[in-house]
KEBA-802688 format. One line per field, with one value per atom (N, C-alpha, C): residue in one letter; atom name; y, z, x. Coordinates in nm, 4 decimals. Example, Ala and Ser with C-alpha at 12.3 -4.5 7.8 and 13.67 -1.06 7.14 Angstrom:
# KEBA-802688
r = c(a a a s s s)
a = c(N CA C N CA C)
c2 = c(-0.5690 -0.4500 -0.3300 -0.2250 -0.1060 0.0030)
c3 = c(0.7800 0.7800 0.7800 0.7080 0.7140 0.7870)
c1 = c(1.3190 1.2300 1.3200 1.2850 1.3670 1.2900)
# end
This chain:
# KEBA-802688
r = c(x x x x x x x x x x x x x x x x x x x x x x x x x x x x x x x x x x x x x x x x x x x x x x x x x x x x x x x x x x x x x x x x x x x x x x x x x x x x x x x x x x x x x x x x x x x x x x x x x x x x x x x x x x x x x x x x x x x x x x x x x x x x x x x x x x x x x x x x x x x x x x x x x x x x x x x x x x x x x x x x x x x x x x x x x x x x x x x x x x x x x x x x x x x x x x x x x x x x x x x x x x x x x x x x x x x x x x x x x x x x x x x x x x x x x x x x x x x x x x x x x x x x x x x x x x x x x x x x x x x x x x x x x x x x x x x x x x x x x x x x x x x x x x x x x x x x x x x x x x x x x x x x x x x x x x x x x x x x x x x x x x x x x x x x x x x x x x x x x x x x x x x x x x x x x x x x x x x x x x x x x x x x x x x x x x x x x x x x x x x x x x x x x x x x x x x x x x x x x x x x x x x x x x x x x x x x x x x x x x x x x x x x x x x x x x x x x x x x x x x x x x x x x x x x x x x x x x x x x x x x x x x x x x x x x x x x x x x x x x x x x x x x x x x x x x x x x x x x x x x x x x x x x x x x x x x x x x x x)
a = c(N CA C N CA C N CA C N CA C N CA C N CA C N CA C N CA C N CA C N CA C N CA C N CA C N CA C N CA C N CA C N CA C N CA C N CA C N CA C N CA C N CA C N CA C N CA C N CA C N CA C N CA C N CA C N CA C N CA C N CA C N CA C N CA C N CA C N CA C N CA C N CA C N CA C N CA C N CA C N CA C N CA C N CA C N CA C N CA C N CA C N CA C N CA C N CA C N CA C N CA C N CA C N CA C N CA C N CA C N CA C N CA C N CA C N CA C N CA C N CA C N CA C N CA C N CA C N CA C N CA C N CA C N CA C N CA C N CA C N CA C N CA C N CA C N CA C N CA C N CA C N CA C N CA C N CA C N CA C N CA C N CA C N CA C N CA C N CA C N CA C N CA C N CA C N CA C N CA C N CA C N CA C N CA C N CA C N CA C N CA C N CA C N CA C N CA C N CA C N CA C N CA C N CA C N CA C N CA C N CA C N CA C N CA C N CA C N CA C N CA C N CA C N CA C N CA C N CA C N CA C N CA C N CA C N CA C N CA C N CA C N CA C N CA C N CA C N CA C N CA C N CA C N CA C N CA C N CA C N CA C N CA C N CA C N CA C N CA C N CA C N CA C N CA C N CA C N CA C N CA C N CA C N CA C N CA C N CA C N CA C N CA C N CA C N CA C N CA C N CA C N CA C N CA C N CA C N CA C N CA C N CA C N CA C N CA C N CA C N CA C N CA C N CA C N CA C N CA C N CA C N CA C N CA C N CA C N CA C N CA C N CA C N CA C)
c2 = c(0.5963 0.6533 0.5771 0.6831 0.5708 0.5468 0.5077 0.5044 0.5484 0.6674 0.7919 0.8976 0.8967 0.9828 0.8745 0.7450 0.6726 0.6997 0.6951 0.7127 0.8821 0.9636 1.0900 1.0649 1.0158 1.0285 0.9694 0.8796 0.7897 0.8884 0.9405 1.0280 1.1866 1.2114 1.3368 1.2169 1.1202 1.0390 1.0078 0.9661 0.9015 1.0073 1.1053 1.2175 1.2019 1.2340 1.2502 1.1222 0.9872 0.8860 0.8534 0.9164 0.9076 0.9781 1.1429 1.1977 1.1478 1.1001 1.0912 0.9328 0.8680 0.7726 0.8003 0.8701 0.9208 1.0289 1.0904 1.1713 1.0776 0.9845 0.8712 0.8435 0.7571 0.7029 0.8101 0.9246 1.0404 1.0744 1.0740 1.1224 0.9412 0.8678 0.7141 0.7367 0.7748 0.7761 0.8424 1.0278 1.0796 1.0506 1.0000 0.9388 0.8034 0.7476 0.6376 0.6877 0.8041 0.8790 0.9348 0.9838 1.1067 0.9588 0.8443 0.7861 0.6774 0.6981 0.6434 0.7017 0.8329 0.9141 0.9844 0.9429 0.9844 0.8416 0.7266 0.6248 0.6405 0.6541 0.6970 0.8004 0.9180 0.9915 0.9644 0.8897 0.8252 0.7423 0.6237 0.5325 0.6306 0.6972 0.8051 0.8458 0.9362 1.0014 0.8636 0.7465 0.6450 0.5562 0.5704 0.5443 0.6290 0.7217 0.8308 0.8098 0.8068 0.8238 0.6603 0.5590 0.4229 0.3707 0.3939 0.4133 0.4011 0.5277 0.5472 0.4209 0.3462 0.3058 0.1639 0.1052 -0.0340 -0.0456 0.0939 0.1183 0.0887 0.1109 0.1257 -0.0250 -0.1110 -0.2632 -0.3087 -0.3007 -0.3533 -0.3553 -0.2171 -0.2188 -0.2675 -0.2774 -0.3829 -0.4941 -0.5504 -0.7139 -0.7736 -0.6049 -0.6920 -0.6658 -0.5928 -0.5585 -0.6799 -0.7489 -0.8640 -0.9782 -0.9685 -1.0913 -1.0731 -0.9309 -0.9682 -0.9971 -0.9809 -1.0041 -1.1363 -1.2335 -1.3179 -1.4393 -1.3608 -1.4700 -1.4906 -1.6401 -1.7144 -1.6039 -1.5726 -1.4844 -1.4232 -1.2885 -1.1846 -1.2698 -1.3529 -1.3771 -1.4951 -1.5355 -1.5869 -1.5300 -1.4120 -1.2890 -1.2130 -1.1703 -1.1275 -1.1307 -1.2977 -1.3700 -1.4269 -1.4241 -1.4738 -1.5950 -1.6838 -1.7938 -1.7491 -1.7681 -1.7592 -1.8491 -1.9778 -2.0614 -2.1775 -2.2685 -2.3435 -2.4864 -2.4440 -2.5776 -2.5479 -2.6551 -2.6145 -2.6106 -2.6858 -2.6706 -2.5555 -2.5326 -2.4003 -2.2778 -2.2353 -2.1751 -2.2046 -2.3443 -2.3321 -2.2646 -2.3010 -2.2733 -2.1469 -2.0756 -1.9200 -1.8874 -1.9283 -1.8874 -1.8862 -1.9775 -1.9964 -1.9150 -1.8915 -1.7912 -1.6320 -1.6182 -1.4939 -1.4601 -1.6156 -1.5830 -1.5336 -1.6349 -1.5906 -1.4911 -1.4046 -1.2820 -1.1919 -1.1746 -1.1029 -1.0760 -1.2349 -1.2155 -1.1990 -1.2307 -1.2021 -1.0049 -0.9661 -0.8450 -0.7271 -0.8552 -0.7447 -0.8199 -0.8737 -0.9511 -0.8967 -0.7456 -0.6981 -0.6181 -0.6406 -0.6035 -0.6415 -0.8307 -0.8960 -0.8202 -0.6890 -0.6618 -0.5692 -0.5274 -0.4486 -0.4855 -0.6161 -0.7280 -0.8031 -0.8639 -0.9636 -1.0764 -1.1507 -1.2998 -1.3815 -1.3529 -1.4296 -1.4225 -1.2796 -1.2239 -1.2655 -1.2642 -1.3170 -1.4516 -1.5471 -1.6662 -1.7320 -1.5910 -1.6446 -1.5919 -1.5442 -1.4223 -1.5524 -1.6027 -1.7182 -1.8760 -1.8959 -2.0032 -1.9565 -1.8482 -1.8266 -1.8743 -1.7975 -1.7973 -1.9835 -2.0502 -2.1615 -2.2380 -2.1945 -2.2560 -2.2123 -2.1328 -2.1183 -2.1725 -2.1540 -2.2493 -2.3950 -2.4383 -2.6177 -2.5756 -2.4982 -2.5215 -2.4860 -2.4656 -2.4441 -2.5663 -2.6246 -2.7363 -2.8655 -2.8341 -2.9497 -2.9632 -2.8412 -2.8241 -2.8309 -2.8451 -2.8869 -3.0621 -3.0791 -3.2623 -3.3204 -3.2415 -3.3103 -3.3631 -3.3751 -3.4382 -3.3256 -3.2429 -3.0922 -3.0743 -3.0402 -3.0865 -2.9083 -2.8204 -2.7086 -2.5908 -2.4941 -2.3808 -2.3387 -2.3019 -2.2575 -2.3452 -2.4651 -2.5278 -2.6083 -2.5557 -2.5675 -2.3915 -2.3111 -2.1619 -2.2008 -2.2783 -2.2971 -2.3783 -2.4782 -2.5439 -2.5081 -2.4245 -2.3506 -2.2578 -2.2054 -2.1271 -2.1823 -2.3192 -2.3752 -2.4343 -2.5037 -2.5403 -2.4272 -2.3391 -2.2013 -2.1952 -2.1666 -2.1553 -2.1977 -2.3058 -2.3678 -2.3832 -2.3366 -2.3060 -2.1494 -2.1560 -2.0326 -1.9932 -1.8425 -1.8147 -1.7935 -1.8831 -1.8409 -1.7087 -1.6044 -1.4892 -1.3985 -1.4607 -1.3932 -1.4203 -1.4940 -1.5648 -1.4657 -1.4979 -1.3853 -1.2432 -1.1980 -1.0618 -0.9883 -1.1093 -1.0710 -1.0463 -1.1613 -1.1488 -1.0232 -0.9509 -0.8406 -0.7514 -0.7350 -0.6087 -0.6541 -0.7425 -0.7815 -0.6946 -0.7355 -0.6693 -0.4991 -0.4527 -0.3440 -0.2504 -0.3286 -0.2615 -0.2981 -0.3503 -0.3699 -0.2352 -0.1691 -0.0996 0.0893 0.0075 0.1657 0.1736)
c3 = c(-12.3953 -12.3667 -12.4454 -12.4596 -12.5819 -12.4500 -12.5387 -12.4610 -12.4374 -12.5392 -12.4860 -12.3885 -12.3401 -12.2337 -12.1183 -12.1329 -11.9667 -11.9173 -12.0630 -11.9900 -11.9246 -12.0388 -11.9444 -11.8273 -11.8162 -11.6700 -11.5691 -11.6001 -11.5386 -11.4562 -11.5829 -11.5353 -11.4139 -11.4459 -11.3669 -11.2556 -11.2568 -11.0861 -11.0193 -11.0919 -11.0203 -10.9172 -10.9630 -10.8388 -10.7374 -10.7365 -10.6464 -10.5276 -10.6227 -10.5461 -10.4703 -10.5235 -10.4706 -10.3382 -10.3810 -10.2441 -10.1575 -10.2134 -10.0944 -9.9696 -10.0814 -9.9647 -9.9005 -10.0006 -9.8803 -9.7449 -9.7846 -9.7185 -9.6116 -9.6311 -9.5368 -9.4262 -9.4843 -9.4244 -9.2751 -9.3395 -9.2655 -9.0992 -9.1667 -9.0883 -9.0103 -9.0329 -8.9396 -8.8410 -8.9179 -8.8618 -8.7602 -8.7633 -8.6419 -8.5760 -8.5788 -8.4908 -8.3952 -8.4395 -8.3456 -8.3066 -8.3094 -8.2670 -8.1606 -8.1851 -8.0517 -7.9993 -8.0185 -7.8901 -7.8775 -7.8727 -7.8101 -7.7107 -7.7126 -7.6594 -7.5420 -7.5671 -7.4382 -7.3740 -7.4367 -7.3453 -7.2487 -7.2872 -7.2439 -7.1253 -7.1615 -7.0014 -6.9351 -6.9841 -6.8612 -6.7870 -6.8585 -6.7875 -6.7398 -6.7354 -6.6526 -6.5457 -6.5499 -6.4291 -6.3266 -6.3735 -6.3217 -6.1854 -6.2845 -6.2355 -6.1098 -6.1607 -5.9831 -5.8840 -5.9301 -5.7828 -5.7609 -5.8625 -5.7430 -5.7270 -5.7650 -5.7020 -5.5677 -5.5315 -5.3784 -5.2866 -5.3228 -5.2475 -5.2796 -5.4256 -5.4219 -5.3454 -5.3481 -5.2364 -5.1033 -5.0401 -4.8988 -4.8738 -4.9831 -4.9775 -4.9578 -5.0149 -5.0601 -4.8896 -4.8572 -4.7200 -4.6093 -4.6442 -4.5096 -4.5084 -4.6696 -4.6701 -4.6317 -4.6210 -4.5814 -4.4226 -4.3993 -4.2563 -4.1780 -4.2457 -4.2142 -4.2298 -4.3164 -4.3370 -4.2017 -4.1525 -4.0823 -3.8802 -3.9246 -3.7785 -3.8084 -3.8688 -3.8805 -3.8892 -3.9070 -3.8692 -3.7218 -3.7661 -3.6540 -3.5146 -3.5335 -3.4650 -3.3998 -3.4777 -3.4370 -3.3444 -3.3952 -3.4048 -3.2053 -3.1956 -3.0941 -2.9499 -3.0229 -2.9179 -2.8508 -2.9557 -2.9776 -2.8896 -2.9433 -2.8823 -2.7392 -2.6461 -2.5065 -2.4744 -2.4020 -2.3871 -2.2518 -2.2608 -2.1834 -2.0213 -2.1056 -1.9440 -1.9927 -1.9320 -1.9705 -2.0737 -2.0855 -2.2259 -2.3744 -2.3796 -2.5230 -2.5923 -2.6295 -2.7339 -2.7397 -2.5789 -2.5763 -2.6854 -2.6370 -2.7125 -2.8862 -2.9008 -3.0322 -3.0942 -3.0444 -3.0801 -3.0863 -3.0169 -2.9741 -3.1126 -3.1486 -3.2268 -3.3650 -3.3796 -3.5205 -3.5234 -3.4119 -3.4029 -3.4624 -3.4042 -3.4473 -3.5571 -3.6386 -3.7783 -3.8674 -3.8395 -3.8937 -3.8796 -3.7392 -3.7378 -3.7865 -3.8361 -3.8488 -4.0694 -4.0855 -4.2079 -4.2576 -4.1753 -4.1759 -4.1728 -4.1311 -4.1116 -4.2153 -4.2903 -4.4528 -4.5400 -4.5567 -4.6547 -4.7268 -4.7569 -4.8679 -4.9068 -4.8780 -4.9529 -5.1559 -5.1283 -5.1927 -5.3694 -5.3105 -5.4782 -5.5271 -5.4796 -5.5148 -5.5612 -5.5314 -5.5359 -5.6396 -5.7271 -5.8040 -5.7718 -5.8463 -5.7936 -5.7643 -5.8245 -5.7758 -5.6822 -5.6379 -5.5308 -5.3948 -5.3881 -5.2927 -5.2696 -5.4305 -5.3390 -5.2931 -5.2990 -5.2390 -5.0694 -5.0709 -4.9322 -4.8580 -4.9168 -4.8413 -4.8205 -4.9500 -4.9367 -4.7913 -4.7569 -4.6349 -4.5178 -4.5745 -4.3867 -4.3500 -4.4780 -4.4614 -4.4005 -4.4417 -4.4279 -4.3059 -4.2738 -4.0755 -3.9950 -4.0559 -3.9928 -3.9618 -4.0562 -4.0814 -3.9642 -3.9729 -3.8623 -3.7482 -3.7207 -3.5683 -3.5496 -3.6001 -3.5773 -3.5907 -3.6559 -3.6714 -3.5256 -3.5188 -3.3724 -3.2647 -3.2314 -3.1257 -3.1899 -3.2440 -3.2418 -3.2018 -3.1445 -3.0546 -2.9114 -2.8282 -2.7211 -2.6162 -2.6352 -2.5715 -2.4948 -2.3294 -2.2541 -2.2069 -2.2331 -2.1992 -2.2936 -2.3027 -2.3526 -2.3780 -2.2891 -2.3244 -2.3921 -2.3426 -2.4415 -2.6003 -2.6523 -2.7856 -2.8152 -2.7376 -2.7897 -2.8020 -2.7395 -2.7990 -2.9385 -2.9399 -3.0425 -3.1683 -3.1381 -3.2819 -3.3170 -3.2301 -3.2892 -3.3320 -3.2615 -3.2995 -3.4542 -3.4269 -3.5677 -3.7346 -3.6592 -3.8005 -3.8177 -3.7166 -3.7324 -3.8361 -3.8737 -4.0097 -4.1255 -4.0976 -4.2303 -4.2871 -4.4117 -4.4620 -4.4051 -4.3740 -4.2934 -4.4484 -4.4128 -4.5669 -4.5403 -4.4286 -4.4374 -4.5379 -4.5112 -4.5921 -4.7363 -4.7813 -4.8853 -4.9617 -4.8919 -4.9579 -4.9384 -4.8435 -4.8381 -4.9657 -5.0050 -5.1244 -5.2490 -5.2513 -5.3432 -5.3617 -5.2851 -5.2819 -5.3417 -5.2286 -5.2629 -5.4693 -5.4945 -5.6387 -5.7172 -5.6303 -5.7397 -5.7722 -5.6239 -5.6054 -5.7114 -5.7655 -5.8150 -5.9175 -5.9901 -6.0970 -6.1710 -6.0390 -6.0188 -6.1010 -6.0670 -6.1490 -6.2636)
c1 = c(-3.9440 -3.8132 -3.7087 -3.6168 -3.4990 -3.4142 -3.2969 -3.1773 -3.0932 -3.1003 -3.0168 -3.0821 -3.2071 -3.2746 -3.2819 -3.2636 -3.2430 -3.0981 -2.9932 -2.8484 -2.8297 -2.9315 -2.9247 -3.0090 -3.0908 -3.2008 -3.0814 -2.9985 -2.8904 -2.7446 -2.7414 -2.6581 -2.6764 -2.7886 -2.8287 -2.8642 -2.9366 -2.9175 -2.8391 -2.7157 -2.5978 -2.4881 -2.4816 -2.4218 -2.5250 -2.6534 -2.7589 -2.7441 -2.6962 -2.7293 -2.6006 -2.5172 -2.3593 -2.3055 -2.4181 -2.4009 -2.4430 -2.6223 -2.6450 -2.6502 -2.5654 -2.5404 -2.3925 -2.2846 -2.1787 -2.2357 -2.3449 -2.4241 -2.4732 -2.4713 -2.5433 -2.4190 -2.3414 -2.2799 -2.1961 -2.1205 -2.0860 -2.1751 -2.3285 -2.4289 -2.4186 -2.4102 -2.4396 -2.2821 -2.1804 -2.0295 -2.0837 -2.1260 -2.1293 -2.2017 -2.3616 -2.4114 -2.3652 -2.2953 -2.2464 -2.1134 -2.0268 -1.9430 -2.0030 -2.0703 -2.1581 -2.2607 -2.3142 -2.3460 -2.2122 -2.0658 -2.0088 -1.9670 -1.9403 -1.8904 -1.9703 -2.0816 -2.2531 -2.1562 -2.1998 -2.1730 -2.0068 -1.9398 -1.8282 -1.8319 -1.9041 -1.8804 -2.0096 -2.0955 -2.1589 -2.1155 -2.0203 -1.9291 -1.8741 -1.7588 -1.6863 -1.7339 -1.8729 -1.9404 -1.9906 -2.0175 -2.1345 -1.9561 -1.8727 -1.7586 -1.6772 -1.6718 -1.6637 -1.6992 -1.8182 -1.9334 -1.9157 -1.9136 -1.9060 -1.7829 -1.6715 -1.4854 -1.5008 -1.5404 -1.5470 -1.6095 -1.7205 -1.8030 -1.7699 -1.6869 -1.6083 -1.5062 -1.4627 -1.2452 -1.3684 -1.4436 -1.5048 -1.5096 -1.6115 -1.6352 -1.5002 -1.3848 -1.2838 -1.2102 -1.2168 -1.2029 -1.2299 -1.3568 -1.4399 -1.4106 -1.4031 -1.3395 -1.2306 -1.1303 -0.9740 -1.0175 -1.0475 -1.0951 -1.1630 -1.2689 -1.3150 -1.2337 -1.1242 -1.0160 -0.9134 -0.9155 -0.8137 -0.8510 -0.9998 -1.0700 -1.0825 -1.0850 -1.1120 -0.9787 -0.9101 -0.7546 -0.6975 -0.6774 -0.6690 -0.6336 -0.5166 -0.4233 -0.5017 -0.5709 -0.6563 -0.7578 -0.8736 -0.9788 -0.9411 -0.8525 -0.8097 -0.7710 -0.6992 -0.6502 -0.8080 -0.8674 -0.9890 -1.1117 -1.1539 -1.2577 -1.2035 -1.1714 -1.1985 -1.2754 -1.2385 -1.3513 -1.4353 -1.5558 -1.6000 -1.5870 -1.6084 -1.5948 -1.4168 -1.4418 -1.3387 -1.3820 -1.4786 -1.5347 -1.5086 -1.4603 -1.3514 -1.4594 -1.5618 -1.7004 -1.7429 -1.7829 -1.8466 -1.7557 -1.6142 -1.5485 -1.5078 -1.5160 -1.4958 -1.6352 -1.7219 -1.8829 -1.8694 -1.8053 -1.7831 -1.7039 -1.6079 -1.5032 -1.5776 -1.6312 -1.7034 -1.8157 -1.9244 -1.9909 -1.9801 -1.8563 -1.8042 -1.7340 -1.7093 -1.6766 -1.7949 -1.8587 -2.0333 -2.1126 -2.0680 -2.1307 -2.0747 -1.9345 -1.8534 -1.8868 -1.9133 -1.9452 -2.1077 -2.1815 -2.3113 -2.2822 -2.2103 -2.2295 -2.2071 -2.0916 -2.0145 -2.1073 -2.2001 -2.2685 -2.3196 -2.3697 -2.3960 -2.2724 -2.1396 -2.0421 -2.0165 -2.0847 -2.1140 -2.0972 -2.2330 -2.2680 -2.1282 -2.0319 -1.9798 -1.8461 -1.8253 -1.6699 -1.7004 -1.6239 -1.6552 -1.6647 -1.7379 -1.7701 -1.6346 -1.5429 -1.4399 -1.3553 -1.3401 -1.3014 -1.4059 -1.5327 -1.6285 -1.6127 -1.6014 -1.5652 -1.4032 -1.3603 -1.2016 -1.2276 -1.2958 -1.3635 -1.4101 -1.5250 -1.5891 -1.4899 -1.4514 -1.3466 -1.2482 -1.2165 -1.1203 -1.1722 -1.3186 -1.4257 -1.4490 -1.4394 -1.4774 -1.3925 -1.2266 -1.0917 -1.0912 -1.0929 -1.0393 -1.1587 -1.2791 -1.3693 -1.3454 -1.2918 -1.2072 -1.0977 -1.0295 -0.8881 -0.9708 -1.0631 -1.0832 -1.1441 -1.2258 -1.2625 -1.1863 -1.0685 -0.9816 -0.9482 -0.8967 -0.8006 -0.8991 -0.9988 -1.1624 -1.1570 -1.1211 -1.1156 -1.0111 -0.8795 -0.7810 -0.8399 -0.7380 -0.7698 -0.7916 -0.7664 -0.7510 -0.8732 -0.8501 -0.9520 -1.0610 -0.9490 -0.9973 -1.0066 -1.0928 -1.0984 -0.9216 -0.8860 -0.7614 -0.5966 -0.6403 -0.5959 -0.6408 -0.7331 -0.7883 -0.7321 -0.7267 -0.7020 -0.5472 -0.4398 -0.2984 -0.2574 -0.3959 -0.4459 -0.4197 -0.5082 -0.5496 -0.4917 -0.4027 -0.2548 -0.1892 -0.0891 -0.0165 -0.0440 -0.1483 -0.2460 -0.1906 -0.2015 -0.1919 -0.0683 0.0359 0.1690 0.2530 0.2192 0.2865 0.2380 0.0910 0.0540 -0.0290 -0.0590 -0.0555 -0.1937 -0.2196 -0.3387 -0.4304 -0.5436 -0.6335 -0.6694 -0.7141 -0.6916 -0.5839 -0.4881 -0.3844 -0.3869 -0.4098 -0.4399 -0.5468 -0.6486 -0.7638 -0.7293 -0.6475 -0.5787 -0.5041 -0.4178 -0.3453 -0.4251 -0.5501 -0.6271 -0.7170 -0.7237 -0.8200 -0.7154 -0.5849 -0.4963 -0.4930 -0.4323 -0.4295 -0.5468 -0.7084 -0.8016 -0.7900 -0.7522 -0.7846 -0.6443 -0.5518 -0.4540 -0.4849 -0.5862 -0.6224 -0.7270 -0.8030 -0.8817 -0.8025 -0.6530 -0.5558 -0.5485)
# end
């Protein structure tokens, strides 16, 4: 072959090779166009259907934040006899069952939101027991206790309250 039949062989290739890698590229564009766009209203549809059932978790948790403050959780729980142990034992009991109970809320909250959830349960757990290490001889006076106790300071209920409402407006 000379070199004037490679520059022609050259030339009749080079359109061929021109199309067909713009031919390429076009065909790669729409394929990762059309699977972004699968991915997209699958996120969309996969998103509907679990909206509903994070707003429900989201619910139970403030719901559980607010059975669980001092206030509520005092008014609430009743002592049984007049032994302040017995009742604090009672009080903390019922924090634990209360959260034993939303515990598979867990998968549906973010991790940071769960441990502001637990950091609360832990914090009023501490004030009830702070207030069961006074001198306080009876059930019902550890229950003035542990009001008074909260009164001046911020309810970690509330605390984690705000934190949820925060996520959930993030959720718009």
């Amino acid at each position: 072959m000379t070199g004037d039949q490679i520059f022609q062989l050259f030339a009749y290739l080079l359109p061929s090779v021109v199309t067909g890698a713009i031919a390429f590229y076009f065909f790669r564009m729409h394929t990762n166009n059309e699977e972004g766009r699968r991915r997209f209203l699958l996120h969309k549809d996969s998103q509907a259907s679990t909206l509903p059932i994070r707003l429900q978790a989201y619910e139970r948790m403030a719901l559980f934040l607010e059975r669980i403050s001092i206030p509520s959780l005092v008014l609430r729980v009743k002592p049984n006899s007049s032994d302040k142990t017995a009742y604090e034992n009672l009080l903390i009991k019922s924090i634990e069952n209360e959260f034993e109970h939303n515990l598979s809320q867990q998968i549906y909250l973010t991790d940071e939101l769960w441990n502001v959830i637990k950091a609360a349960k832990s914090a009023t757990i501490q004030m009830i027991r702070k207030a069961g290490m006074s001198e306080t001889d009876s059930a019902d006076k550890l229950r003035e206790d542990v009001l008074t106790e909260t009164m001046d300071k911020q309810n970690p209920s509330a605390t984690a309250l705000a934190f949820v409402k925060k996520e959930i407006a993030e959720l718009w």
